[in-house]
C-alpha positions in Angstrom: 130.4 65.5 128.0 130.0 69.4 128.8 129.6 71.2 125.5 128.0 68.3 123.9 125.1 69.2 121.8 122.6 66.5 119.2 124.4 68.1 116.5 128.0 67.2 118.0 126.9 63.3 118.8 125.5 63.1 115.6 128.9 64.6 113.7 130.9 62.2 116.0 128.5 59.1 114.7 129.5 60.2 110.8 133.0 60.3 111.5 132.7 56.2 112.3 130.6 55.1 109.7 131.7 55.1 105.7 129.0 56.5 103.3 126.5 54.3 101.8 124.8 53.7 98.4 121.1 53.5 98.1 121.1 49.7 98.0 122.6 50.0 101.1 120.4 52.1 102.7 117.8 49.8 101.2 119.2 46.6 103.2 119.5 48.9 106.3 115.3 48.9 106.6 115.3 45.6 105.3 117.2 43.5 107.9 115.9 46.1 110.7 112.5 44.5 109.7 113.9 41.2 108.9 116.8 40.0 111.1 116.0 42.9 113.9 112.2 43.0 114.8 112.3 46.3 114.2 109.2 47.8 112.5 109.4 50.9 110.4 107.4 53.2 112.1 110.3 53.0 114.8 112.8 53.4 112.3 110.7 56.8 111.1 109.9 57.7 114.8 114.2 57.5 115.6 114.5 59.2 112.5 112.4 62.3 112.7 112.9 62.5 116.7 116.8 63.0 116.2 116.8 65.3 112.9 114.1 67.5 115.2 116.9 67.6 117.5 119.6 69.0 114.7 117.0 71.2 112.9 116.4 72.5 117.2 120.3 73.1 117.4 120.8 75.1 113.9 117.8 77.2 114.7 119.7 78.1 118.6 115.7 77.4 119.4 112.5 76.5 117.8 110.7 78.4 120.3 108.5 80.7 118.2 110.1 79.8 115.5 107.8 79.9 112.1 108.8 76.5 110.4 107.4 75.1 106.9 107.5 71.3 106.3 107.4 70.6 102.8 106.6 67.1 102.4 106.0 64.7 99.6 103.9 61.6 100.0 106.6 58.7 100.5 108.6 57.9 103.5 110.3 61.0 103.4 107.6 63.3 104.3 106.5 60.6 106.8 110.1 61.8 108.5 108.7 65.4 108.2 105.7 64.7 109.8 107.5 63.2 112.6 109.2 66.2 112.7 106.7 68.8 112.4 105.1 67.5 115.6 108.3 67.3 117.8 109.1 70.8 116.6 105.6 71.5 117.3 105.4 70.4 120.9 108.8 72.6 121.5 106.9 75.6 120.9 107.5 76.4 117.4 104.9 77.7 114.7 104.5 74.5 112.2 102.9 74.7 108.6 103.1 71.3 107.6 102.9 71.7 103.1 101.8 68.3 101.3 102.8 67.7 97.9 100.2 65.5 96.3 96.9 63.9 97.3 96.7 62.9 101.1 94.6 60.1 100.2 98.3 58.6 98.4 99.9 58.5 101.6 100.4 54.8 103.1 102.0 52.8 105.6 103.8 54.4 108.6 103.9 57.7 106.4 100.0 57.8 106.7 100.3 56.8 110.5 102.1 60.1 111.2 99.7 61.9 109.1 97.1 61.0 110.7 99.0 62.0 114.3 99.4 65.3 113.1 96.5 66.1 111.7 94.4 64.7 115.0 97.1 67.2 117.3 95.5 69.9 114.9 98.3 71.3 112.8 98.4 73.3 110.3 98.5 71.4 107.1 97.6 72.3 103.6 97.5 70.2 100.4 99.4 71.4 97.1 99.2 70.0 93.5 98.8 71.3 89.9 98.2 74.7 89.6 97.4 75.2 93.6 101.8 75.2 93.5 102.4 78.3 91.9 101.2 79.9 95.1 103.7 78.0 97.4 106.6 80.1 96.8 105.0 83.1 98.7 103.3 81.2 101.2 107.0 79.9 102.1 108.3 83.9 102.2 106.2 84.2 105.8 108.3 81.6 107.5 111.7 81.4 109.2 113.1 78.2 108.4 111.9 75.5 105.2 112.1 71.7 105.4 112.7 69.6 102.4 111.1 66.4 103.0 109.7 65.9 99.8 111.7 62.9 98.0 114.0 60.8 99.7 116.8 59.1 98.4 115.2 56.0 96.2 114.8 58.8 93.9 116.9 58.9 90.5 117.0 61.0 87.2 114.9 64.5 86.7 112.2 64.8 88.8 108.3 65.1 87.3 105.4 66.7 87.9 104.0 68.3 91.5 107.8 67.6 92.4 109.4 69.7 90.2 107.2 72.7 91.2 107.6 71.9 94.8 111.0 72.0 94.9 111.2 75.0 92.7 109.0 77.0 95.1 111.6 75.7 98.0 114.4 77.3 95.7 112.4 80.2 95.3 111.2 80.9 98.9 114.6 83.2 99.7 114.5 80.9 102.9 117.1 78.7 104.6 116.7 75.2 103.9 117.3 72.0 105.6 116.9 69.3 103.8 115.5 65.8 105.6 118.3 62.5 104.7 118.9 64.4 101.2 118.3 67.1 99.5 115.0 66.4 96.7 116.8 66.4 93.2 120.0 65.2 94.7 121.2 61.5 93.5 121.9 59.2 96.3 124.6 57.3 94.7 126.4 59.7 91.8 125.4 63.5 93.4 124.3 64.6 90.4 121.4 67.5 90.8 119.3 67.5 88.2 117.0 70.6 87.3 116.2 71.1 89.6 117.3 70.4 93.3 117.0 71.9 96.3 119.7 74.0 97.2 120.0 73.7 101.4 122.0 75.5 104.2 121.6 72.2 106.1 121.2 68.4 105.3 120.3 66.3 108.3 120.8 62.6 107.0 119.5 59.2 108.1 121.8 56.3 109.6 125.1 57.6 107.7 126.3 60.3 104.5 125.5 58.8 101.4 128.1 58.1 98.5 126.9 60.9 96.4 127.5 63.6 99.1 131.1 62.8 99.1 131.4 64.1 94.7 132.3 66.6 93.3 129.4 69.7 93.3 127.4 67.9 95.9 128.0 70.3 98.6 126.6 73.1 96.7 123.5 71.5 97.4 124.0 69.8 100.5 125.5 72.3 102.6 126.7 71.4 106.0 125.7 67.3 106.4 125.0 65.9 109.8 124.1 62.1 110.2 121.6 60.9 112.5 120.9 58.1 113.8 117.6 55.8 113.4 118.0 52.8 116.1 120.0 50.6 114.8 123.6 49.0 113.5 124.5 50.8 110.1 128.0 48.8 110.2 128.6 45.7 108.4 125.8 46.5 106.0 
């Protein structure tokens, strides 16, 4: 359709599908792996191909764009490294930011690792005390990516996590945050001290149950659902 943009398709695909709960999202992968053949680095692959497309669309362009990628060491900053290289080959300026020891990283998560760090971007590791220095290194960018915890994560967050995502607060930077924001409950929306406060949270396969409560949005801002490949209905 004229006018049609990945953001539009994506906000038409929300309005069709209910939210889910992270159990739900759970047996999403599962039977994708199980009843569907299809393997999770595919599922990531969708998944960081079409938020790259959203992030593209709320930035007008990412050519010459300066774009941080904050990414922990679990699936979710596998997603970011997916989409630090398609932002990457659309001309923008990518500073991919680990949160814990590379050598942590496993499965398809370490697979895109590996692809980004053989195409030669920039990627620096952060832990301990090294994360009092993120803050400013974030200040030099246009745009910050939250990919740092996904949404298997409940209660207060601990450790290299809670500095990360401090830093992210602290950067004076927009944020979008990739399937939800770090600190943000999947299932109940309550932010804990602290979560990441986006401008922008670009969602996997459908909006999640704790988007839709009370105070969520604060954190969320403006969600858009993507989609990762394959049937989200019936689950």
């Amino acid at each position: 359709c004229a006018g049609e943009t990945p953001a539009t398709r994506a906000l038409a695909r929300e309005m069709n599908t209910r939210p889910l709960t992270r159990q739900e999202v759970r047996a999403i992968d599962r039977r994708a792996l199980e009843e569907w053949s299809v393997p999770g680095i595919v599922l990531m692959e969708n998944a960081g191909r079409n938020a790259a497309d959203v992030i593209e669309d709320f930035l007008g362009s990412s050519q010459d764009k300066q774009i941080a990628i904050v990414a922990g060491i679990g699936n979710n900053g596998g997603d970011g490294f997916v989409i630090a290289r398609h932002l990457a080959m659309r001309g923008a300026g990518v500073r991919v930011f680990v949160v814990g020891p590379t050598e942590k990283l496993a499965g398809d998560a370490a697979v895109n690792f590996q692809i980004i760090r053989r195409l030669g971007l920039a990627i620096e590791t952060f832990s301990g005390e090294q994360l009092k220095a993120l803050a400013g290194r974030l200040k030099a960018v246009d745009l910050v990516i939250d990919a740092v915890g996904g949404t298997g994560i409940s209660g207060p967050l601990r450790g290299d996590v809670t500095d990360a995502v401090r830093a992210i607060n602290a950067s004076g930077k927009d944020v979008v945050a990739v399937d939800i924001p770090t600190g943000l409950d999947c299932d109940t929306g309550q932010a804990h001290d602290p979560t990441v406060k986006a401008k922008l949270t670009v969602t996997m396969a459908a909006n999640k149950v704790g988007f839709t409560q009370s105070g969520a949005a604060e954190y969320t801002g403006k969600v858009v659902v993507v989609d990762i490949g394959v049937p989200v209905n019936n689950i």
